[in-house]
N, C-alpha and C positions, 0 to 999 in steps of 0.2 A: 355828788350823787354818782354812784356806778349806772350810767345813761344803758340804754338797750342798742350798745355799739358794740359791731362787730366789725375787726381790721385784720388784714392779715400782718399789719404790726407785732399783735400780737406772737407769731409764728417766730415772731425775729425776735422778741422778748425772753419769750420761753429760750430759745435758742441761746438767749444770752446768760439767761438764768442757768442750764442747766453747764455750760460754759464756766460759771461761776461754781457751782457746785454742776253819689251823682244825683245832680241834680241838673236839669236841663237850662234853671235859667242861669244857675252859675257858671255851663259849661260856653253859655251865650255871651254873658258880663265879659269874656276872657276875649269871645273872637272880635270885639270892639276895638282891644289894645294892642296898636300897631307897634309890632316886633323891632327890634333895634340889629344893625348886622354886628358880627364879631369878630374884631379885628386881631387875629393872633399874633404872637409874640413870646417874649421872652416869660416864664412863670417868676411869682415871687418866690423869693424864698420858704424851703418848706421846711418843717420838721427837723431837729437834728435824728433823730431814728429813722428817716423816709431818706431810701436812696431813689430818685427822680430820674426817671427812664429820659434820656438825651433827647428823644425822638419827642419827647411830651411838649405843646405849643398852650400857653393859656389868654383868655382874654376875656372880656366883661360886656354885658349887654344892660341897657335900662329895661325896668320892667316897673308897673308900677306899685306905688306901695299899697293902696285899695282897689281891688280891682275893680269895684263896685262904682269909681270915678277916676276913669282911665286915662284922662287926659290932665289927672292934679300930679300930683308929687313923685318922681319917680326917684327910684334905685338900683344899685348898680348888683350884677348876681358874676361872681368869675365863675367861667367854664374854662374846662380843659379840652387837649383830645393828644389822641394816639390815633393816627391813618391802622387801618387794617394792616394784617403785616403783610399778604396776599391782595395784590389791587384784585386781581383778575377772578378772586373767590369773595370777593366782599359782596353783603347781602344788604346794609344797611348799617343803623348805629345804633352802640350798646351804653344805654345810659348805667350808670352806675351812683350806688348808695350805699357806704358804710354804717348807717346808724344813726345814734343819739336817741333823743333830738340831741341837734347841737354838735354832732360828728363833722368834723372839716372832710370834705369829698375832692376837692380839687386835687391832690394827688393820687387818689384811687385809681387812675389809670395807670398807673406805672407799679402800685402794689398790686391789680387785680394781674398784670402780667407774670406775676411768679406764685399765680392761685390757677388762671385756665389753662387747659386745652390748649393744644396750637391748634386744632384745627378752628376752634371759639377766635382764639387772635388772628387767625386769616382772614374771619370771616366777618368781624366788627369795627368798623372807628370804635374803641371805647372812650365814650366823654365822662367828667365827672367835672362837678358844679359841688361849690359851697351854696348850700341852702340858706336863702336868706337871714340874718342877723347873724352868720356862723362864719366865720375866717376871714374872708377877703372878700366878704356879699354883706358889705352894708353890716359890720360887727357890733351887736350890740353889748353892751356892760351895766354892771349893777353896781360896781364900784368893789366887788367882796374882794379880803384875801384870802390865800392860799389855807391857813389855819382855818380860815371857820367853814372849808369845802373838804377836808380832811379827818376822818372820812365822808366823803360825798353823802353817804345815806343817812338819815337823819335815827341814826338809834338813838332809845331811847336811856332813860338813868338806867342805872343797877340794879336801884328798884321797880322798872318797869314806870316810871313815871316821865309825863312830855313835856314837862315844867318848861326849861329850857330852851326844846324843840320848837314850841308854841313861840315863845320869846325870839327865837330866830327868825322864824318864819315871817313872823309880821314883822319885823327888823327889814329883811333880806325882800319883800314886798315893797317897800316903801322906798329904798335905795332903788331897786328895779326901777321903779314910777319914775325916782326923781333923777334918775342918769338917762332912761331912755324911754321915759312914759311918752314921747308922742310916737314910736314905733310901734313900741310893744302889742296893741292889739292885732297886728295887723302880721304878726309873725306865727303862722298857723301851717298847721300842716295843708288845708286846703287852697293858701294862696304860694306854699313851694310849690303842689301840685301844677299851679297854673305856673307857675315861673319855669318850670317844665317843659309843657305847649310852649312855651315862648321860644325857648330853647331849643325845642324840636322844629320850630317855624324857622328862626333861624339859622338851622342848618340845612334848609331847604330840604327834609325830611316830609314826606306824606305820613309815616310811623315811625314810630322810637319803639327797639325793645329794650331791655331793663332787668337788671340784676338788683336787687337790694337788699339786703341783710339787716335784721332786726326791726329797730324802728323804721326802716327802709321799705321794710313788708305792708309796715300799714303806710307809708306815702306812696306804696306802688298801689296800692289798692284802692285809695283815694283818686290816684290820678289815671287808672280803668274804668275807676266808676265815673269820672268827670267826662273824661276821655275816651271810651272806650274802641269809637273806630280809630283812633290814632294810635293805638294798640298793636305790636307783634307778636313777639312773643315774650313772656313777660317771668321772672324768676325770684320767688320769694323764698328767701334763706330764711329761717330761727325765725317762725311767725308771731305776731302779735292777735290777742282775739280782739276785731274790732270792734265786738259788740262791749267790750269791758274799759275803753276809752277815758279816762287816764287810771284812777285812782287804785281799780279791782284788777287795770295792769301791773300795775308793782305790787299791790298786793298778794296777787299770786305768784310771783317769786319766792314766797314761802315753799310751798309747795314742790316751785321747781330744785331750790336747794335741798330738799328733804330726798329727793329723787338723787340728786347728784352728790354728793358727800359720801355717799357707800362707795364711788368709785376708787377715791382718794383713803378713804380710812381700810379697803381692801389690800391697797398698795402697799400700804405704811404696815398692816398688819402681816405679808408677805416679805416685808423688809425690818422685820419685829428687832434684828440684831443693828442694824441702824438707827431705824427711826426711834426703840424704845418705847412705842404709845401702847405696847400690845401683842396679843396674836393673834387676834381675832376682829374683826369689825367690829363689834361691839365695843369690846377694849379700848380699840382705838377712839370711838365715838365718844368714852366716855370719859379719856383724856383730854382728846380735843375741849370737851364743855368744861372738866376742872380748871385747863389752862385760862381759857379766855375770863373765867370767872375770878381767878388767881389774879388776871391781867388788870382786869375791874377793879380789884382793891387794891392793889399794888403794881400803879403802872412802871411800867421799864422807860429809860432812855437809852438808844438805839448807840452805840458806839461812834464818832465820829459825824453825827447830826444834833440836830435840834430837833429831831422827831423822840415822841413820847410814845412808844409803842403801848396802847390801853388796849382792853378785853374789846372793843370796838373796831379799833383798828388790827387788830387781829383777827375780828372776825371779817372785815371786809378785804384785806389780803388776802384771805380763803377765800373769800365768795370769788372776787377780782380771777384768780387764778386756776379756779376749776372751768372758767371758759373754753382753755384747751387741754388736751389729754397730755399734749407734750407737757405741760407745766406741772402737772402732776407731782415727778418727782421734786423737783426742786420746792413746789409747795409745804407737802411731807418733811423736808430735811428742811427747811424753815420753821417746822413745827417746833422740831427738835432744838431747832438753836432759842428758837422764842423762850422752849423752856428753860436751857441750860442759863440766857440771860437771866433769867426769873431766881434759879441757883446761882447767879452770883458767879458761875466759870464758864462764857460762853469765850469758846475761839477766837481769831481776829478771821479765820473764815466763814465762821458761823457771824459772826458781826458785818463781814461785808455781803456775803450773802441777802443777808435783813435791809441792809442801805442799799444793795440795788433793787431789790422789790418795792421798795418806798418809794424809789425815787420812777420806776415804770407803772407805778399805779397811778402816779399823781397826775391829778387831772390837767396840770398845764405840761404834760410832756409832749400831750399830742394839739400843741397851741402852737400854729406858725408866728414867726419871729415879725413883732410890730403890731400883731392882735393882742387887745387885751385879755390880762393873764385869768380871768374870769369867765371869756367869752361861751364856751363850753356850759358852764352852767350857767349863765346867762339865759343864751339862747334854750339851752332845754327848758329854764321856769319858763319864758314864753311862750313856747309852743306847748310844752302841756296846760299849763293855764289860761289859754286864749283859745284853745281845743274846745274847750266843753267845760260846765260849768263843775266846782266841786264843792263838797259839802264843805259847808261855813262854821258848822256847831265843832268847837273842841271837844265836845263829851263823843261825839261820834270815831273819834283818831282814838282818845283813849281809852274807850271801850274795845275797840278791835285789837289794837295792839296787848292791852293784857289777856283777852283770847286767842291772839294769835301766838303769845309768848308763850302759851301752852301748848297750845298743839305745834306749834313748831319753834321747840326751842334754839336749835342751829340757826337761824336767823336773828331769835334777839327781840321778835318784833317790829325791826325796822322797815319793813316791806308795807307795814298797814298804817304807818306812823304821819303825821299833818306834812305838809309843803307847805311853803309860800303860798300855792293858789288857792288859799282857805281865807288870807285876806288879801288878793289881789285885785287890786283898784278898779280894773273894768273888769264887763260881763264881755263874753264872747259874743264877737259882730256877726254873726250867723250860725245856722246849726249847724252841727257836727255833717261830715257827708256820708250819708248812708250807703256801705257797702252789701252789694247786690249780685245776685245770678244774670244780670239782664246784662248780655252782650258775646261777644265770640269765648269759644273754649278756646283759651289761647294762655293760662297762667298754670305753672307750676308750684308748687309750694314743698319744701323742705323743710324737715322736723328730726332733729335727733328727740331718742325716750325722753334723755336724762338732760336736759337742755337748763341750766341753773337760771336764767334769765327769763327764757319765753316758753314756759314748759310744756309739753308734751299736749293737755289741753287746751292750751294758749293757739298751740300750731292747730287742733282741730278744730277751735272758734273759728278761723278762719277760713279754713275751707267749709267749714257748714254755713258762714255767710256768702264767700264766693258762687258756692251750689255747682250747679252743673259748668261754668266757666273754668273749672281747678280741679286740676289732679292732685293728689296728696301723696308725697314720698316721706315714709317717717324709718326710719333707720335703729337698729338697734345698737347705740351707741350715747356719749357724754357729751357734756360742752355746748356750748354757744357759736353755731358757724359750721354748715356741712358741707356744701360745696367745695372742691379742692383737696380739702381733708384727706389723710394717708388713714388706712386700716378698713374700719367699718364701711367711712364713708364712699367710698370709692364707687360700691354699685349704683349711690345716688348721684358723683357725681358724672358716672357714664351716663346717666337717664339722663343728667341736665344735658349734657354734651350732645346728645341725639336729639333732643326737643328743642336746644338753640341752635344749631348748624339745618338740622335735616329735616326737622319740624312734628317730627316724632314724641308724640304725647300718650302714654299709656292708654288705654279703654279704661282701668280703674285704676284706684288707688292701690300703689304699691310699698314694700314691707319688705326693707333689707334685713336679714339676721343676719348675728355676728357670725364671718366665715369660720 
């Protein structure tokens, strides 16, 4: 599953490609569980794409696994940190959230340093924490391989049917249950919120402010609403609408890739003498669709792998790589080689080109070394299926996805298509936490237009739950992830710069155009 993660991995991806070519009594239940200290030290091993800032120290805290019986079972959550880089400007600490669910956060402090500000790094410890059941916090498994995660999003057949899908799901359910059923309920976005407060207790912190991107948005939102005086200043990247919690979140990624694919078929039809799709967006558009549909009935095997390039996985290398602008070209001149594969004369640059994008989509690249190779999608069927309940009727998956196959055929359908949480063994141990206006104006929220992920809508569900506590910055730009960003983004990420250092928050809702 392409999870709702944003990393700035990806910048160094691209880079390589283009190289190549609240509730009050739950907020109560939390102040019962006495905090664990955190004894820092040397970090596990991360990532091979993650270079590990020297200065980064990590270490683990118990926290428990119900919070609702504080003194039973606990588990272990790693935190990181990075000391401010200015003692004498430092204001407090900056929690950070890449995503998912299911996004590994413990080396976020060493990527988010080649995304802020200095005067942001003067001014914060940045911590990051693996979210319970995710990397090195207690890893949950379901036992899946690598092929049946590949591509992540559950498309449906050729002919728009979830035959198989269905047959997954409850498969991929039931392995969940039987590798890690006595955690699984208990891996929700509502008790990482509390592992949070813990986190912040044990930093001898009175408040944490907070950066988060994607699914990040709604755990910061979760843990405002739980939390709220323990709240600074608070920054939500690429929002999620809360009110649309699990099912009508992914399903409106339809929507959002219908927004963002003109950016790339613009490109390509600008670069008509390379890329070949066209001269016109349209052209392009409707190359792109005979390919992936060409890909469907006659799939490729990729040059020097065992990957089978299908109209699937073609179309999820597109979805995967319009997150950033930088990826752009090298997506486009993938297009090209997918086809020339499909002809029968692709390059050995156009064949390596395709093997390294295979191998930066795959969901275990961004797996620390000694976590299972699954943990990723693991941890995300948990925390959206123990989130909130979802519809149980297969006629309900199938009906949406051949409506949605229609009106938005660049996706495929797969954004409306069943999960695992259709038959997942428990009901969710509490309600969902309701996000509210009730507390300080102290959050920020970022939204590009054209956002393929958490679209443009998605970003104003949220602040029309937030209400008067959030200002809205939405940008006229592509991609998944604004903060940091070169081009567009930039006026938005001076706004954040001034509202994290200086405490500087708009009067209203602001509206970068492209310069």
């Amino acid at each position: 599953m392409k999870k709702l993660l944003w990393s700035v991995t990806t910048l160094a991806i691209s880079a390589t490609l283009l190289n190549t070519l609240p509730r009050a009594d739950a907020a109560a239940v939390v102040s019962k569980a006495q905090y664990s200290e955190i004894v820092w030290g040397v970090c596990p091993a991360a990532p091979t794409d993650i270079l590990v800032d020297p200065r980064q120290t990590c270490g683990t805290l118990k926290v428990p696994l119900d919070y609702r019986h504080p003194g039973g079972k606990k588990i272990k959550i790693a935190v990181s940190r990075i000391p401010a880089s200015n003692p004498e400007k430092r204001r407090g600490v900056l929690l950070l959230n890449p995503g998912g669910p299911g996004g590994e956060g413990l080396n976020l402090p060493s990527e988010f340093g080649g995304l802020a500000s200095k005067t942001v790094l003067d001014s914060y410890d940045r911590i990051g924490f693996d979210p319970r059941g995710v990397g090195h916090s207690s890893p949950v498994t379901c036992g899946l391989v690598e092929a049946e995660v590949m591509p992540p999003n559950p498309f449906p057949a050729l002919d728009g049917s979830i035959g198989k899908n269905v047959d997954y799901a409850r498969s991929a359910a039931a392995r969940c249950n039987a590798r890690s059923g006595d955690v699984l309920p208990f891996i929700t976005t509502a008790n990482a919120a509390r592992d949070m407060d813990q986190i912040r207790q044990a930093l001898g912190e009175r408040q944490l402010s907070y950066w988060g991107a994607s699914y990040g948005t709604y755990l910061g939102a979760v843990y405002a609403s739980l939390f709220s005086h323990h709240t600074d200043r608070m920054v939500l990247d690429s929002a999620l609408d809360p009110t649309r919690i699990w099912y009508d979140v992914f399903r409106q990624q339809s929507e959002g890739m219908a927004a963002r694919l003109p950016d790339a078929a613009r490109y390509a039809a600008e670069h008509a003498d390379e890329i070949k799709f066209g001269n016109t967006s349209a052209a392009v558009t409707k190359s792109y669709l005979k390919l992936a549909t060409r890909l469907d009935i006659r799939p490729m095997t990729v040059p020097g792998t065992s990957t089978t390039l299908t109209g699937n996985v073609f179309r999820y290398l597109s979805y995967d790589l319009l997150y950033q602008d930088a990826a752009i070209p090298p997506l486009t001149h993938a297009w090209r080689a997918a086809a020339d594969l499909a002809d029968g004369h692709a390059t050995d640059d156009q064949a390596s080109l395709l093997r390294e994008i295979l191998r930066v989509i795959a969901p275990s690249v961004t797996t620390s070394p000694g976590v299972p190779k699954d943990n990723s999608t693991a941890a995300a069927y948990a925390t959206i299926c123990d989130d909130v309940h979802w519809p149980r009727n297969v006629h309900v998956y199938a009906h949406n996805v051949a409506k949605d196959r229609e009106e938005f055929p660049l996706s495929a359908g797969f954004p409306a298509n069943i999960w695992p949480c259709a038959f997942w063994p428990t009901a969710p141990v509490e309600p969902a936490v309701t996000i509210s206006g009730q507390g300080p104006r102290n959050i920020m929220i970022l939204q590009n237009e054209r956002d393929p992920a958490t679209s443009l809508a998605s970003g104003q569900g949220m602040r029309k739950a937030l209400g008067a506590r959030s200002t809205l910055v939405t940008v006229d730009a592509g991609g998944h992830g604004v903060y940091g960003m070169q081009g567009q983004q930039a006026c938005a990420t001076k706004a954040t710069d001034a509202f994290l250092v200086d405490g500087t928050m708009p009067s209203q809702d602001v509206h970068c155009p492209q310069p």
